[in-house]
KOLZA-367489 format. One line per field, with one value per residue (C-alpha): x negated, y negated, z negated; residue in three letters; residue number from 0. Coordinates in steps of 0.25 Angstrom, whole numbers, plus 2048, in hexadecimal, padded with zeros to 3 digits. Layout:
N
east X:...
north Y:...
up Z:...
residuo ala:...
num NUM:...
END
This chain:
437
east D63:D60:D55:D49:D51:D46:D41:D44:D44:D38:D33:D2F:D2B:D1F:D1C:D18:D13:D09:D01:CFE:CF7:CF1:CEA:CE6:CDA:CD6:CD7:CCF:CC5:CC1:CC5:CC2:CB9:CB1:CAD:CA9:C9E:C9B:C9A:C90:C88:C88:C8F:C87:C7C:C71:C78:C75:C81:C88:C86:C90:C9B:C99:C9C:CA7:CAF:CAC:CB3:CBF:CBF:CC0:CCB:CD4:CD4:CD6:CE1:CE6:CE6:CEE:CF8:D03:D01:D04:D0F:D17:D16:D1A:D27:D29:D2A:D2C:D1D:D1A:D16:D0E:D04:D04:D00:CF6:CF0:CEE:CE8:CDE:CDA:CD7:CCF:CC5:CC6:CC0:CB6:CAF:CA9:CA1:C9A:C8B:C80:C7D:C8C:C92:C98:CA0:CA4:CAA:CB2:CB6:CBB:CC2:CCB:CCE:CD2:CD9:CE2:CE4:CE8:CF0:CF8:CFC:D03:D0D:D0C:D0F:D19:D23:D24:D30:D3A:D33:D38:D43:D41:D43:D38:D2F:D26:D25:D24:D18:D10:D13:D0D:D01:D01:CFE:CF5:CEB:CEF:CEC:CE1:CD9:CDC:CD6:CC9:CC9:CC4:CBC:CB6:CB1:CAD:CA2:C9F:C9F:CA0:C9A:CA8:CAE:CA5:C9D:C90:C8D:C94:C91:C99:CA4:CA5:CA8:CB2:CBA:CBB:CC1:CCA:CD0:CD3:CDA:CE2:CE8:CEB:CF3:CF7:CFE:D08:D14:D15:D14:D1F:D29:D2A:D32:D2F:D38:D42:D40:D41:D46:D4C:D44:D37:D2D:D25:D1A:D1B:D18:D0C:D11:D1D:D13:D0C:D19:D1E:D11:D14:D21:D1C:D12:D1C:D28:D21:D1E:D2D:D2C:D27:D24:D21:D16:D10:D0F:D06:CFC:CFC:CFB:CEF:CE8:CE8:CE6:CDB:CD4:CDB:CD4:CC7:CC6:CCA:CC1:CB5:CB5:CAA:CA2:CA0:C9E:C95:C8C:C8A:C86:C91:C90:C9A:C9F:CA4:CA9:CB0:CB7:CBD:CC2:CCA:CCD:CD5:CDD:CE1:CE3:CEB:CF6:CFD:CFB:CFF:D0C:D0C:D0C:D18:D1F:D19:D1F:D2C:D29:D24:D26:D1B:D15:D11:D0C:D04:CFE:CFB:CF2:CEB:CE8:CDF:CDB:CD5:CCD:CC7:CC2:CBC:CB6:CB4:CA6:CA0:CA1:C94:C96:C9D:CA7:CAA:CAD:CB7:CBE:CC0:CC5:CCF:CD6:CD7:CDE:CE7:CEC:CEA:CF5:CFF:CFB:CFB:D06:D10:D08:D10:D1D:D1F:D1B:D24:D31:D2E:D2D:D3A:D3C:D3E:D2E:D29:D1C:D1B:D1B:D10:D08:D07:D05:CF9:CF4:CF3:CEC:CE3:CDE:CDE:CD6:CCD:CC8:CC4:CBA:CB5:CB2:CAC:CA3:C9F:C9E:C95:C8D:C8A:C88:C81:C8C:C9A:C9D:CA4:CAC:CB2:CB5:CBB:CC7:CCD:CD2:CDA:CE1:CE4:CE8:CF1:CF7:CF9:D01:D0B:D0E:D17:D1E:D2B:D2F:D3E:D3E:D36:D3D:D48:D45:D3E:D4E:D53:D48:D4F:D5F:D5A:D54:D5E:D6A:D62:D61:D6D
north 495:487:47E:47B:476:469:467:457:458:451:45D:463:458:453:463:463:456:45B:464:458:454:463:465:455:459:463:458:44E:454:461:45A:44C:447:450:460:457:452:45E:466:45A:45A:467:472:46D:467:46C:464:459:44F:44D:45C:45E:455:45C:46B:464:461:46E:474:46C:471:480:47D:476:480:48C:484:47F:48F:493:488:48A:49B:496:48C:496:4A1:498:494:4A2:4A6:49E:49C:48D:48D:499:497:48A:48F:499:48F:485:492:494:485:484:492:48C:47E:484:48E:480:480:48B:484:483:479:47D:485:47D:489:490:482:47F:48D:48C:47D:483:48D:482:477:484:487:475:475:481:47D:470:478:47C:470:468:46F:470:460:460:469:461:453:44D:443:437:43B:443:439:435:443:443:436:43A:449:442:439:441:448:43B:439:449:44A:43D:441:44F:444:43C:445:44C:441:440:44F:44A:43E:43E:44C:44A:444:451:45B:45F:461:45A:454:462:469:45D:45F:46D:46E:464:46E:477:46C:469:477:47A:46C:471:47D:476:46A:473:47D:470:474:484:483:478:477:483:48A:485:48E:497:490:49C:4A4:4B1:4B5:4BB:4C3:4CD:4C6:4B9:4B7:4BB:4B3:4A9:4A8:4AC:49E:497:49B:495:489:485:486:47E:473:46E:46E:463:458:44C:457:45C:44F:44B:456:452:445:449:454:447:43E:446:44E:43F:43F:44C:44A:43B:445:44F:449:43B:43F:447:43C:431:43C:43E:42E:42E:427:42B:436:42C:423:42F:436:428:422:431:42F:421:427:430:425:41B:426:428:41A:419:427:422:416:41E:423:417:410:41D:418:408:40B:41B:427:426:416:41A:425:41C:414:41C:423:413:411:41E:41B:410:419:421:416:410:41C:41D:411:415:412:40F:413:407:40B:418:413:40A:416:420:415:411:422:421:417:41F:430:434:42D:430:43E:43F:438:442:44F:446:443:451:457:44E:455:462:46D:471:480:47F:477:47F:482:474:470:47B:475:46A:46D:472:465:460:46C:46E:45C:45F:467:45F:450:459:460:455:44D:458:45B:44B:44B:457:452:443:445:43B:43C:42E:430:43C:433:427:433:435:427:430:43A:42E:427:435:437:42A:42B:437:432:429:433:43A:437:439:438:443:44D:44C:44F:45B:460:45D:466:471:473:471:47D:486:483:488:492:49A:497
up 5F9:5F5:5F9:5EC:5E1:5DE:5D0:5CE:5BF:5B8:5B1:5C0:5C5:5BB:5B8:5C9:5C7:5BD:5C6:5CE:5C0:5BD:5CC:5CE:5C3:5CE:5D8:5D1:5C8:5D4:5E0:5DE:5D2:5CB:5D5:5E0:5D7:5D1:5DF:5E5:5D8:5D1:5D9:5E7:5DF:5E8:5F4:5FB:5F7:604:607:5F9:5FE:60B:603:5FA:607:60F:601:600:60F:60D:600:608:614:60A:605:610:617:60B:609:613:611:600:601:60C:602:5F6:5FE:602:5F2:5E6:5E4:5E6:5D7:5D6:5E1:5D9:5CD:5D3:5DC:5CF:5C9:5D3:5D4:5C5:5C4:5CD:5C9:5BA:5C3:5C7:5B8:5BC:5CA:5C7:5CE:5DD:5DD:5E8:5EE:5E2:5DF:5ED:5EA:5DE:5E3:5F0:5E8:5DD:5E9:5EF:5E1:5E2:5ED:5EF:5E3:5E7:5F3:5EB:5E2:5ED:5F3:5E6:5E9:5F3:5E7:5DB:5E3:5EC:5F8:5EF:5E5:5EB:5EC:5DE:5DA:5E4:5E0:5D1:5D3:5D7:5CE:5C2:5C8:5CA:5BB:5B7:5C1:5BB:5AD:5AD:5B7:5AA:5A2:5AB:5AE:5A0:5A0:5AB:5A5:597:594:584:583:585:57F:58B:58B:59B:5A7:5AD:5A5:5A5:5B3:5B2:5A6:5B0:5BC:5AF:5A9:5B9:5B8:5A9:5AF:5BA:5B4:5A7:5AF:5B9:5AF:5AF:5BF:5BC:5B0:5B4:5C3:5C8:5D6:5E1:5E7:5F1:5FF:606:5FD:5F9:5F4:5FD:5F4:5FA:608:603:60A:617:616:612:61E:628:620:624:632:631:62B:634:63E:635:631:63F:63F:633:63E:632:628:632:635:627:625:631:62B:61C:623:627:61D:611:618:613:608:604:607:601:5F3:5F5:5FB:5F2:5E7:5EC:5F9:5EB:5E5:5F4:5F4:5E6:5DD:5CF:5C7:5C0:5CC:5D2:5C5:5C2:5CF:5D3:5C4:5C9:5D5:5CA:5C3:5CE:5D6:5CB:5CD:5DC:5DF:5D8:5DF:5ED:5E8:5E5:5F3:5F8:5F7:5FC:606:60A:606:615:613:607:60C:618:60E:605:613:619:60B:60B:61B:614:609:613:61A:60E:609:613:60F:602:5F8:5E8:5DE:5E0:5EE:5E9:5DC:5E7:5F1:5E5:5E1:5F0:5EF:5E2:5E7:5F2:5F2:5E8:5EF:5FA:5F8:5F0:5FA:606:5FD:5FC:609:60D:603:609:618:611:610:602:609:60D:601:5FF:60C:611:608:609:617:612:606:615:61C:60F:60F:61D:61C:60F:616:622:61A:612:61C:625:619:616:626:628:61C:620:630:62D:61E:617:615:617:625:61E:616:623:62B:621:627:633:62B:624:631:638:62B:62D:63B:63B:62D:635:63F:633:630:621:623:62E:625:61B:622:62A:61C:616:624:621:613:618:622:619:60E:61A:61E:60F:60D
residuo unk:unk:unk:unk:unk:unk:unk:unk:unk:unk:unk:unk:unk:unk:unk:unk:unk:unk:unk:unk:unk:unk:unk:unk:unk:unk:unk:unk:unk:unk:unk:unk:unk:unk:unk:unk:unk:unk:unk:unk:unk:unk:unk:unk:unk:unk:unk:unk:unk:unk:unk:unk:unk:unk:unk:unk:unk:unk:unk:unk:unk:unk:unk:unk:unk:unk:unk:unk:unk:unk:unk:unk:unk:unk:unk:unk:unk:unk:unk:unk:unk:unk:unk:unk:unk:unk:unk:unk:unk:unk:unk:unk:unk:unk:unk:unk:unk:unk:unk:unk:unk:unk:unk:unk:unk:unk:unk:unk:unk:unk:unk:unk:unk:unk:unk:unk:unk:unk:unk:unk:unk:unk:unk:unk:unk:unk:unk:unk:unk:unk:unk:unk:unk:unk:unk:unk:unk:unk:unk:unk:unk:unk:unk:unk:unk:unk:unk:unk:unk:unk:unk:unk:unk:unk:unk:unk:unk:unk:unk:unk:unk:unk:unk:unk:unk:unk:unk:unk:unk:unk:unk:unk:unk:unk:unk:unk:unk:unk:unk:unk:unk:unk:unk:unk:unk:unk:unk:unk:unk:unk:unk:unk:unk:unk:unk:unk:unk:unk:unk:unk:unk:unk:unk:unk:unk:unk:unk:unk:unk:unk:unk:unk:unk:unk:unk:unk:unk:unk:unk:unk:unk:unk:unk:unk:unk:unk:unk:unk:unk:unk:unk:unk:unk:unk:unk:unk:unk:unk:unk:unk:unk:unk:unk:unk:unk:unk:unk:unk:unk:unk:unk:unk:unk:unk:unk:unk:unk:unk:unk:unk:unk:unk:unk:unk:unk:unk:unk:unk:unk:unk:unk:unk:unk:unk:unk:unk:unk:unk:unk:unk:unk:unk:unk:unk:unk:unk:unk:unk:unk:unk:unk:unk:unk:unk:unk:unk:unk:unk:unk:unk:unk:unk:unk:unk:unk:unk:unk:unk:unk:unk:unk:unk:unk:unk:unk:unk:unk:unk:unk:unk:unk:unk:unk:unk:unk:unk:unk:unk:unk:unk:unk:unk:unk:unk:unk:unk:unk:unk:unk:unk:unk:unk:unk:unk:unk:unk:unk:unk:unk:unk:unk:unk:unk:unk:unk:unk:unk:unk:unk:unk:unk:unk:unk:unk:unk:unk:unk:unk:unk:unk:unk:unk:unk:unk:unk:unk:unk:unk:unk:unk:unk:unk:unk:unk:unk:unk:unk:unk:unk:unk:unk:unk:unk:unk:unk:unk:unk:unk:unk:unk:unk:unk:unk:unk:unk:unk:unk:unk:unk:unk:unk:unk:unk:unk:unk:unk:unk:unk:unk:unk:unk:unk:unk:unk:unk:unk:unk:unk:unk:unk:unk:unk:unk:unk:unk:unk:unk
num 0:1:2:3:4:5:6:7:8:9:10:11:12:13:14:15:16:17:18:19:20:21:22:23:24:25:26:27:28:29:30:31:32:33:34:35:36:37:38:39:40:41:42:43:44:45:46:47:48:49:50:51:52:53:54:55:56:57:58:59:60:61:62:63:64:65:66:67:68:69:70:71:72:73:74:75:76:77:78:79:80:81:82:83:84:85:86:87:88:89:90:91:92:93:94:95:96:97:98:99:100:101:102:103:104:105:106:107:108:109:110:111:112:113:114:115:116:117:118:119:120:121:122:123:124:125:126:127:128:129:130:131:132:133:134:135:136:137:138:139:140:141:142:143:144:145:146:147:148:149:150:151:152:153:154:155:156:157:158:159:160:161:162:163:164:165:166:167:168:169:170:171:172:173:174:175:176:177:178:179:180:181:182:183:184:185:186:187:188:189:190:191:192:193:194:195:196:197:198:199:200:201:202:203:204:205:206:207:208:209:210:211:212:213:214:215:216:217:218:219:220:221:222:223:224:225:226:227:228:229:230:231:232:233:234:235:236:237:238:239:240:241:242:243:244:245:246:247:248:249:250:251:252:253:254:255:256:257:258:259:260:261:262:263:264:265:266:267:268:269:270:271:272:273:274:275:276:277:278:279:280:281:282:283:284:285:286:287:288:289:290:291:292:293:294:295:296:297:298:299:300:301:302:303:304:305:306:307:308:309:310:311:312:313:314:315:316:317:318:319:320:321:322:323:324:325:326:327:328:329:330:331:332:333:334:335:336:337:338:339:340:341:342:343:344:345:346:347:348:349:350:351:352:353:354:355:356:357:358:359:360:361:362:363:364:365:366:367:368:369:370:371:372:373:374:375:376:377:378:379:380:381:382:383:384:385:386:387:388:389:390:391:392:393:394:395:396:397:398:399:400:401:402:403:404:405:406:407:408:409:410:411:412:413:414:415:416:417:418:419:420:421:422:423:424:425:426:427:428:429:430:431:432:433:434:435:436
END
């Protein structure tokens, strides 16, 4: 039996590539920009303002542990069975049914919305597992981190398109035909999902599933030999020394990373900053991220992906800080630009350099693990946002905590070494090539 044959030709390449640009709308116009202000202002009207950031961040929480429960169990049974692609598709399916089900949230319905939302950040993020995890056949060592950054990319550019002209739904919504801001900002939960669902069909038709990594198909016991895998994995991947410390770093400083995404606007919306400010530097960072995350990619190679990633986890440190002395509209423009300058690439050379530590054999596998450090990460910053908030009445020193996950994150990069990684991953692969054979 041979190892995954990897897809290098340009057709896979920018077909993967585009889900970065189909899901990213999700990312943007549910996560980041425009259901954050809809939850504070319409869904949890009847709410106190800090009371409505407070319940956001308790339910990015509960999404990410359900995800974060299920990841490992998903990516074991996708490697036991040639599946990587179909959970995908179903995930996507279920992210985008309830994505379109926010249309239907009424005044006062915080709590269906915060449903609806957990099952549609659930179907994102349980995509992306396998999304991520077709990323080590798709590319080799010397280019893995250009496919990376340039995934990423296009999904600034496809997430801040499909912003655009959302934007204009709520804004101006006479442009469009439609009758309030109202009803714009519910036909754009409906366009996120129609988006991702067209947007993600390149991926479904012109990427292929990867080869089995052991050999056979494990049918009606998929599920047991599922969790018997995660078992086994839990164990193994101590085994991966520099793999392992990368994900208690990566569990660190994305855990801030998370919760700056998530918890941004509706923080701008509790100090009272206008929609239009909010609306308009969250498309700023759309923009702004598209040459920078390429840039990271670049400054990847200068200066090597870990520099690069201390670099972007030292500003993010000083967001934080100015993040809690934060009062105006310009204060928050300037904040949402440094972000721009410095998530995407820093997120996009995180899956790279995780995706060169990773055995082709356990491909899924491995990054369901990982999407697990960047769920239970994801669903700690929110929830000390929202507990902060809660005891001391303001969410300023939420914010101010974050510097500890970006200095504990830094702290433990610092011990991971890439070229050892990369070579027991290499080994992992030689073995289990030996042993099928």
């Amino acid at each position: 039996m041979n190892l995954p044959v990897k897809f290098n030709d340009n057709r896979s390449v920018y077909s993967w590539a585009m889900y970065d640009w189909a899901n990213s709308a999700f990312a943007t116009t549910i996560m980041a920009a425009v259901l954050p202000i809809f939850y504070s202002t319409v869904a949890a009207g009847g709410l106190s303002g800090q009371m409505a950031s407070s319940y956001w961040g308790y339910t990015n929480t509960v999404s990410m542990l359900l995800i974060a429960v299920l990841a490992p169990m998903l990516g074991a049974i996708a490697d036991y069975r040639r599946a990587k692609i179909k959970f995908l598709t179903w995930f996507m399916m279920l992210g985008a049914l309830f994505t379109g089900l926010l249309y239907f949230i009424g005044a006062g319905q915080w709590l269906l919305a915060s449903v609806f939302y957990i099952l549609a950040r659930v179907g994102f993020s349980g995509s992306n597992i396998f999304y991520d995890s077709l990323l080590p056949y798709l590319a080799r060592n010397d280019d893995i981190n250009r496919i990376s950054t340039f995934g990423y990319a296009l999904g600034y550019l496809g997430g801040g398109l499909l912003l655009v002209i959302n934007f204009i739904m709520i804004i101006k919504p006479e442009l469009l035909g439609i009758t309030d801001s109202l009803s714009g900002t519910r036909l754009s939960f409906v366009s996120v999902a129609l988006w991702w669902s067209i947007f993600s069909l390149p991926l479904l038709r012109n990427v292929q599933e990867p080869a089995l990594s052991n050999g056979k198909v494990i049918g009606k016991n998929a599920i047991s030999a599922g969790f018997s895998n995660l078992r086994s994995t839990f164990r193994q991947i101590r085994k991966f020394r520099e793999t392992f410390l990368f994900l208690i770093a990566f569990w660190l400083y994305n855990d801030g990373i998370g919760t700056i995404i998530v918890m941004a606007v509706i923080f701008g919306t509790e100090i009272g900053i206008g929609q239009i400010h909010l609306y308009g530097a969250i498309l700023a960072v759309q923009f702004i991220g598209i040459p920078f995350t390429l840039l990271f990619g670049r400054l990847a190679i200068r200066i090597t992906a870990k520099r690069a990633i201390y670099l972007g986890l030292i500003i993010y440190s000083i967001i934080s800080v100015f993040g809690y002395f934060m009062q105006t509209a310009l204060h928050f423009w300037i904040l949402a630009i440094t972000v721009g300058i410095v998530q995407g690439g820093t997120q996009a050379l995180s899956r790279s350099l995780f995706a060169q530590m990773t055995p082709q054999s356990r491909a899924a596998e491995f990054f369901g693990f990982f999407d697990v450090s960047q769920k239970f990460s994801g669903m700690i910053g929110p929830a000390l946002f929202g507990l902060v908030g809660q005891w001391m009445h303001s969410s300023r020193l939420g914010i101010i905590a974050l510097v500890v996950f970006f200095i504990g994150g830094m702290f433990m990069l610092e011990k991971v070494r890439l070229p050892d990684g990369i070579e027991a991953a290499r080994q992992a692969d030689l073995a289990a090539l030996s042993e099928n054979n």
